[in-house]
C-alpha positions as CSV (number, residue, x, y, z in Angstrom):
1,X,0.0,0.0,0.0
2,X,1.4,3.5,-1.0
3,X,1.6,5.8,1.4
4,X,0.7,9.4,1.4
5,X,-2.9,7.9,0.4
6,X,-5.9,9.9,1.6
7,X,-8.4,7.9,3.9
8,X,-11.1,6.3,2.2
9,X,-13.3,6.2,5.3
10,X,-12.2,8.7,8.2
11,X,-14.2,8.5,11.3
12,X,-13.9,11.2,13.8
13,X,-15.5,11.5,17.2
14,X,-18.2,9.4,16.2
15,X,-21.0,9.2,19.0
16,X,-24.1,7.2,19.0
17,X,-26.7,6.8,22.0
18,X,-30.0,4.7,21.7
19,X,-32.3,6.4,24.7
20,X,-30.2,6.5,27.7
21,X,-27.7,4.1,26.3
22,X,-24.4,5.2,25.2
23,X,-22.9,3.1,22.7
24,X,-20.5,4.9,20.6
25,X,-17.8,6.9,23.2
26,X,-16.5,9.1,20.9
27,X,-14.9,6.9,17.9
28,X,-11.4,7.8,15.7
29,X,-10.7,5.3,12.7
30,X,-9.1,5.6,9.2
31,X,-10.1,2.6,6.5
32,X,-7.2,2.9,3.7
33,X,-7.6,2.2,0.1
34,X,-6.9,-1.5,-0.3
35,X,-6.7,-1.9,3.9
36,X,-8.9,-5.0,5.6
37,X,-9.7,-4.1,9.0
38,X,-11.3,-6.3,11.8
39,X,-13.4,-5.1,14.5
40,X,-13.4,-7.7,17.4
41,X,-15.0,-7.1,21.1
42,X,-17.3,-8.5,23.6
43,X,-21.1,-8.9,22.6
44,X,-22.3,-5.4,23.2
45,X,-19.4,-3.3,22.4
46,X,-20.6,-1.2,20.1
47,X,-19.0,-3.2,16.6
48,X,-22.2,-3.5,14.6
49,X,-23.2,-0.1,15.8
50,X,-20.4,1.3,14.4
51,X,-20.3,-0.3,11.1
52,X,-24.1,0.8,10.6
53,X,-22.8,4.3,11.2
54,X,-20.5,3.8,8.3
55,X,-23.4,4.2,5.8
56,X,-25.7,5.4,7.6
57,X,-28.0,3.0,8.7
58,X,-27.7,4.5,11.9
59,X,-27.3,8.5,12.1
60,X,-24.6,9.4,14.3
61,X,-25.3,11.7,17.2
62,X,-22.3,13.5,17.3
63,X,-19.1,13.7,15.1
64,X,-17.9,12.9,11.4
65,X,-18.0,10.3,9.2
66,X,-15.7,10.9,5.7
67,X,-16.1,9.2,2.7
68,X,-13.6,10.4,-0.1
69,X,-13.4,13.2,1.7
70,X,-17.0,13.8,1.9
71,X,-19.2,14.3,5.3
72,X,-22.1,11.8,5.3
73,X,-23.6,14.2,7.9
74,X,-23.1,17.0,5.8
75,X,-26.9,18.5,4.7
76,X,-26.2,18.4,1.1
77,X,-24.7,14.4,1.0
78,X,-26.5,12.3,-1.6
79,X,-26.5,9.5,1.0
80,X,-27.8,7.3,-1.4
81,X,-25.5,7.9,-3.8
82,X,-22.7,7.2,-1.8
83,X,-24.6,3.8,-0.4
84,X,-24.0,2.7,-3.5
85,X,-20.3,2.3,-3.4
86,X,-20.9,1.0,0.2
87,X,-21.6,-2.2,-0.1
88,X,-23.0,-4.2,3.1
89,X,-23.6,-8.0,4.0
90,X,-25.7,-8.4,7.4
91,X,-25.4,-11.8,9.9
92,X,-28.6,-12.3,8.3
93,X,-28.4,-12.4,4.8
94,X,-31.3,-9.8,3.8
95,X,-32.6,-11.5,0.3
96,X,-35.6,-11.1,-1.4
97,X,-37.5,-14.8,-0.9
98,X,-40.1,-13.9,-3.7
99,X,-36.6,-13.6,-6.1
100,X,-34.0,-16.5,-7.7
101,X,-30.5,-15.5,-7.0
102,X,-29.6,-14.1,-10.2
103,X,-32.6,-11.5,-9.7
104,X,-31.8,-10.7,-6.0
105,X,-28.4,-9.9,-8.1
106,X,-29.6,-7.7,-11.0
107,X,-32.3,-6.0,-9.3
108,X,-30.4,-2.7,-7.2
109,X,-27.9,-2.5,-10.5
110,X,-30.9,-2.1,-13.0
111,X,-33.2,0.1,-10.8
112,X,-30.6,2.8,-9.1
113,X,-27.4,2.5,-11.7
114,X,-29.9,2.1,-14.3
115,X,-27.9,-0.7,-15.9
116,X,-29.6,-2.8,-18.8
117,X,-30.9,-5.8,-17.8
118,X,-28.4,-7.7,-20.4
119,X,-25.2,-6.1,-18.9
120,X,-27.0,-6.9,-14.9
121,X,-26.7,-10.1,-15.8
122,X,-23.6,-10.8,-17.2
123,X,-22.2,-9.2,-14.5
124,X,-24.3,-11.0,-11.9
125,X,-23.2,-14.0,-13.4
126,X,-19.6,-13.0,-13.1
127,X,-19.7,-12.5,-9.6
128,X,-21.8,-16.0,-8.8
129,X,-19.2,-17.8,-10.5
130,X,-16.2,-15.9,-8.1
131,X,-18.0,-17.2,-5.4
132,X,-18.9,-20.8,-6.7
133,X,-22.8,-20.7,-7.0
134,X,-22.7,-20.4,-10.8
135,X,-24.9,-23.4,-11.5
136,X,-27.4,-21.8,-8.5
137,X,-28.2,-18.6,-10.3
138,X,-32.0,-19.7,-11.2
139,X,-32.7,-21.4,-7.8
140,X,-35.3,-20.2,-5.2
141,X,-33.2,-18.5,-2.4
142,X,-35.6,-20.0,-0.1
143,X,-34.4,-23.8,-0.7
144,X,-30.0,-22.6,-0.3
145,X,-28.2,-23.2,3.0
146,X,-27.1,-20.6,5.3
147,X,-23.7,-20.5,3.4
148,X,-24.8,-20.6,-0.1
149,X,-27.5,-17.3,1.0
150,X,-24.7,-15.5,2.8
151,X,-21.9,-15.9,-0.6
152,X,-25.4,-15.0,-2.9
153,X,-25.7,-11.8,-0.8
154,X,-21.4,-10.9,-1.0
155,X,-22.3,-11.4,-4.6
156,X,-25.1,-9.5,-4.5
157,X,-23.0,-6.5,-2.8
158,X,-20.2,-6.8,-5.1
159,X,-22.7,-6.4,-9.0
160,X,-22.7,-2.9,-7.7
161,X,-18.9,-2.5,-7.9
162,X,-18.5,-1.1,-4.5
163,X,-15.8,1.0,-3.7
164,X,-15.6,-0.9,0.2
165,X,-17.5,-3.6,1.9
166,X,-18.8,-3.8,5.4
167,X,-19.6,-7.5,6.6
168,X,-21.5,-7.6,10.4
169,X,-20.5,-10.6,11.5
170,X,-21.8,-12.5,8.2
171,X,-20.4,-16.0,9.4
172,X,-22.8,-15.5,12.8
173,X,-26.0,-17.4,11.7
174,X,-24.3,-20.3,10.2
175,X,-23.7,-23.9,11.0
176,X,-19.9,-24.1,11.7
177,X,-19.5,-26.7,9.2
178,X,-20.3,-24.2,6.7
179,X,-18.7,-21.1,8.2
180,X,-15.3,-21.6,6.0
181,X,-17.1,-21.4,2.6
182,X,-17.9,-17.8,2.8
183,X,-14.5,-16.9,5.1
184,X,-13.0,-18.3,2.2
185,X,-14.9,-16.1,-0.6
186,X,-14.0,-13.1,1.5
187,X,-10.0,-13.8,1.7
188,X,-10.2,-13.7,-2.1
189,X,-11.6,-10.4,-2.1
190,X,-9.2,-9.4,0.6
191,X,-6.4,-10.8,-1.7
192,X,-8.2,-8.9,-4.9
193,X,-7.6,-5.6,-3.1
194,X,-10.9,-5.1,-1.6
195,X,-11.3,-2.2,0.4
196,X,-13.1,-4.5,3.7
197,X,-14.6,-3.5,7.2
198,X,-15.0,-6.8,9.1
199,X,-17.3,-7.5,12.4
200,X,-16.5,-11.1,13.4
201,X,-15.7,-13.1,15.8
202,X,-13.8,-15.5,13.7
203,X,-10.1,-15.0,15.1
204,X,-8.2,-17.3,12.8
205,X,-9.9,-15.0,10.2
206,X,-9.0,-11.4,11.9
207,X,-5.4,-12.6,12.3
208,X,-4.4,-14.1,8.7
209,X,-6.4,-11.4,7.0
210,X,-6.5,-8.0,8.5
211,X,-3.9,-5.6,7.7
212,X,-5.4,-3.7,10.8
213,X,-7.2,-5.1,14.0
214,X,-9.3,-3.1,16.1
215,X,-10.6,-4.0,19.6
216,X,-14.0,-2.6,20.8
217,X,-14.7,-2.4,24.5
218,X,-17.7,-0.6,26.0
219,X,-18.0,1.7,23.2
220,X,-14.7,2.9,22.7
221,X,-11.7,1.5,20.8
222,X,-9.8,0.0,23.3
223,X,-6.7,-0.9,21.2
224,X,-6.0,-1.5,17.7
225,X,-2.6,-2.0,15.7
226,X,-1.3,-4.8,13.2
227,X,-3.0,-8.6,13.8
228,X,0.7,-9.7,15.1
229,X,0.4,-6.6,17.3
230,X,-3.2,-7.0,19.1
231,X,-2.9,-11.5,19.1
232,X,0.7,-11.9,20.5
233,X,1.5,-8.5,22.5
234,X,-1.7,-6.6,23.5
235,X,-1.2,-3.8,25.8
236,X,-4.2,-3.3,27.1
237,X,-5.8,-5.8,30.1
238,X,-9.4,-5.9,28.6
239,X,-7.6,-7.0,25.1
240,X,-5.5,-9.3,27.1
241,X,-9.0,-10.6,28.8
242,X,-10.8,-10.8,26.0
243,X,-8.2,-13.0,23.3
244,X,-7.5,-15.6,26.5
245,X,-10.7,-17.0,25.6
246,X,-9.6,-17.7,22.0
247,X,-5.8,-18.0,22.3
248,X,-5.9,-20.5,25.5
């Protein structure tokens, strides 16, 4: 990675409160072109919060959120717009049941990038076949395992050639026999040079993987620095804490 690159996402005292509830502290974090960065913590520590603040699925209370420079909370942001080079897989998948794969595919590029329904496809079809469901593009979403919907909806997220993708813990609702099929589909994008934000509590995948891990605790960041860094020499006790469970 060149240095002297601009952020692509640049978070800046990001705050969030739901009620009385604070559960953003004030958050600081820069996403690089081409950077994969993990967001690990306890159940509760603000990781999924903070992601939806990244395109605004949540509205931040207080502070910035860049995006090539751009303030999403700025009043004349076409958030929209800009959603559409975020692209977003959820824990729990998000298709359309009453659609086969291919259309849960085509549909967003043919109704908001106003793509033809030809050129949808083919690309559609592309991005099935990256993530081995190529012969699955016709089939009812309803009758695909848990693994098969989740690497449907990355595909789904990449046929709008989005600039980053955000995962929230997308490996969460599935059997762990079937966890490693979509891990696997998103070290390939990794190793294409995708721009990722990662939720998870998959450790093995946050060590191998990130170029950056950061730890989450109680609504701040806690620590974060290089995987070797935060899994062999944390500084902080609640890291410390929290990786014993998964490090022995």
């Amino acid at each position: 990675m060149t240095q002297m690159q601009e952020p692509l996402i640049r978070i800046e005292g990001l705050r969030k409160s739901f009620g009385e509830h604070e559960v953003l502290k004030g958050i600081d974090l820069s996403v690089m072109p081409g950077q994969v960065v993990t967001i690990i913590g306890s159940s509760g520590s603000g990781k999924s919060t903070l992601l939806r603040c990244l395109n605004l699925l949540e509205t931040p209370d207080e502070g910035h959120v860049w995006f090539h420079g751009q303030d999403l909370a700025g009043e004349h942001v076409d958030v929209n717009g800009l959603r559409q080079c975020i692209g977003m897989v959820f824990q729990s998948f998000n298709l359309f049941n009453n659609m086969d794969v291919l259309d849960n595919c085509t549909l967003a590029p043919v109704m908001l990038k106003q793509a033809s329904k030809e050129e949808a496809e083919r690309t559609a079809l592309e991005h099935l076949a990256a993530v081995g469901l190529s012969e699955f593009a016709h089939a009812d979403v309803r009758r695909l395992s848990g693994g098969q919907k989740q690497r449907v909806a990355i595909a789904r997220a990449l046929c709008m050639s989005p600039e980053i993708m955000l995962f929230d813990e997308p490996t969460s609702a599935l059997d762990p026999e079937i966890v490693g099929e979509v891990l696997e589909v998103m070290r390939s994008l990794a190793e294409g040079g995708m721009t990722m934000v990662v939720v998870t509590h998959e450790m093995d995948f946050a060590r191998g993987v990130s170029d950056e891990v950061v730890f989450m605790d109680q609504g701040i960041i806690a620590e974060h620095g290089s995987p070797e860094q935060i899994f062999t020499n944390p500084q902080n006790p609640r890291t410390r804490a929290f990786l014993s469970r998964y490090l022995g």
